[in-house]
N, C-alpha and C positions, 0 to 999 in steps of 0.2 A: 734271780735277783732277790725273791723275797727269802728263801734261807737265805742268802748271806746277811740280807738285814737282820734279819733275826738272829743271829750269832753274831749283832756287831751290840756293845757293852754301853750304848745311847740311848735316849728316849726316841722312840719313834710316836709324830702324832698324824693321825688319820683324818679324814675326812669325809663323812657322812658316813664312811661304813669301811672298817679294814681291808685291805683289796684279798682278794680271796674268799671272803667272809660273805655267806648268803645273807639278806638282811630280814629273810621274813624266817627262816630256821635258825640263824647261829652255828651252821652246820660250815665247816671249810669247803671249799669246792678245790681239793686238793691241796697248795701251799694257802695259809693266808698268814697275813700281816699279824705279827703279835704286839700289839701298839698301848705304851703306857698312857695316851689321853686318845680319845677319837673325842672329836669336835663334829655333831650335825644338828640338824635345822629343823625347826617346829619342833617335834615329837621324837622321842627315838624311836628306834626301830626294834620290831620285836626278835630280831637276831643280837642286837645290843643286852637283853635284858635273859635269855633264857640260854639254856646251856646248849652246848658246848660254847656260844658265842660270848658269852661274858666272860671267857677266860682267854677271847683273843683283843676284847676293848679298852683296857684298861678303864680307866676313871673317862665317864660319858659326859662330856658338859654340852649341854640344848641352848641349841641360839633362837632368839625369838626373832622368827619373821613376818609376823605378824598373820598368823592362820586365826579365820576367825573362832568368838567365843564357842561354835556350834561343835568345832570340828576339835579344836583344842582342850577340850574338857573344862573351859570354864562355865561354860552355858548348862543351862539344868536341863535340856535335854540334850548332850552332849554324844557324839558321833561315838567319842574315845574320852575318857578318863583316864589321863594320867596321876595316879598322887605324888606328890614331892615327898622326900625325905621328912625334912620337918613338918608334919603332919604323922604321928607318932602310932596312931591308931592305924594307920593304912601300911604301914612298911611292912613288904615282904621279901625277905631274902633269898635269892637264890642258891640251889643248894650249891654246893660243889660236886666237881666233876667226876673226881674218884669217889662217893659214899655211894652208897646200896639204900632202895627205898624204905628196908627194914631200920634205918640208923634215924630213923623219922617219926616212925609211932607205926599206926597201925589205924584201919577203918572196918567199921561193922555198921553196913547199913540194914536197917530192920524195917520193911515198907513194902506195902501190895497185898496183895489180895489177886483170887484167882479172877483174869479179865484185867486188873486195875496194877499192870505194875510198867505205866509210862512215867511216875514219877522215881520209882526205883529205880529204873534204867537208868532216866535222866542224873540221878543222885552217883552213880556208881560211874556215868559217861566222866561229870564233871570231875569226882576225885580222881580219877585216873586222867584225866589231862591235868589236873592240879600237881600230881605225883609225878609227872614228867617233867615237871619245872620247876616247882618252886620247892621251898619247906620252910617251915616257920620260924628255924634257927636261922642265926647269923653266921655264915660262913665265909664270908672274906670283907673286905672293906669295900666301901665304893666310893 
């Protein structure tokens, strides 16, 4: 059922999460649904926002069900931060699916000392979960 939706020339819209579509990887779990709006609740999901899953959601609209400010990122100590779009300094784009990490730039971290290199690690852990997800260029609409 889910290839023939996907070869039929309609919008399809989802909810809470494309069927097929893992929602904490973005990963397919064999067919999933390739859906021009997914509509889900509180927060999205981090299969929604990082690849391969943002090229089976189309445009993500978040319904507010009223999650408190703690959990929602409005609160200053906030469980999850989400930024919005409009908020111009926080947008980051995901890359696309077909680019190679080299189409991005490049990282040279310089840090430690013999004994003292937990911060290095840490610096080198963090770009490389950064480089599996995101880039700094704008690569499709959302």
């Amino acid at each position: 059922m889910i290839d023939h939706l996907n070869t039929l020339q309609r919008p399809i819209v989802a909810i809470d999460i494309p069927s097929g579509l893992d929602a904490d990887t973005g990963k397919p779990l064999g067919t999933a649904i390739r859906a021009s709006l997914t509509i889900t609740f509180g927060l999205p999901k981090i299969g929604h926002l990082i690849p391969p899953g943002f090229d089976y959601v189309g445009k993500v609209k978040v319904i507010d069900i009223g999650y408190p400010q703690e959990i929602d990122g409005g609160g200053k100590n906030s469980y999850l931060s989400f930024r919005k779009r409009r908020d111009p300094k926080m947008v980051v784009h995901p890359s696309a699916s077909n680019t190679h990490k080299g189409d991005y730039g490049h990282l040279l971290v310089i840090a430690g000392s013999v004994g003292k290199t937990g911060a290095a690690a840490m610096a080198c852990q963090a770009a490389l979960r950064m480089g599996q997800a995101w880039s700094p260029l704008p690569s499709r609409k959302a």
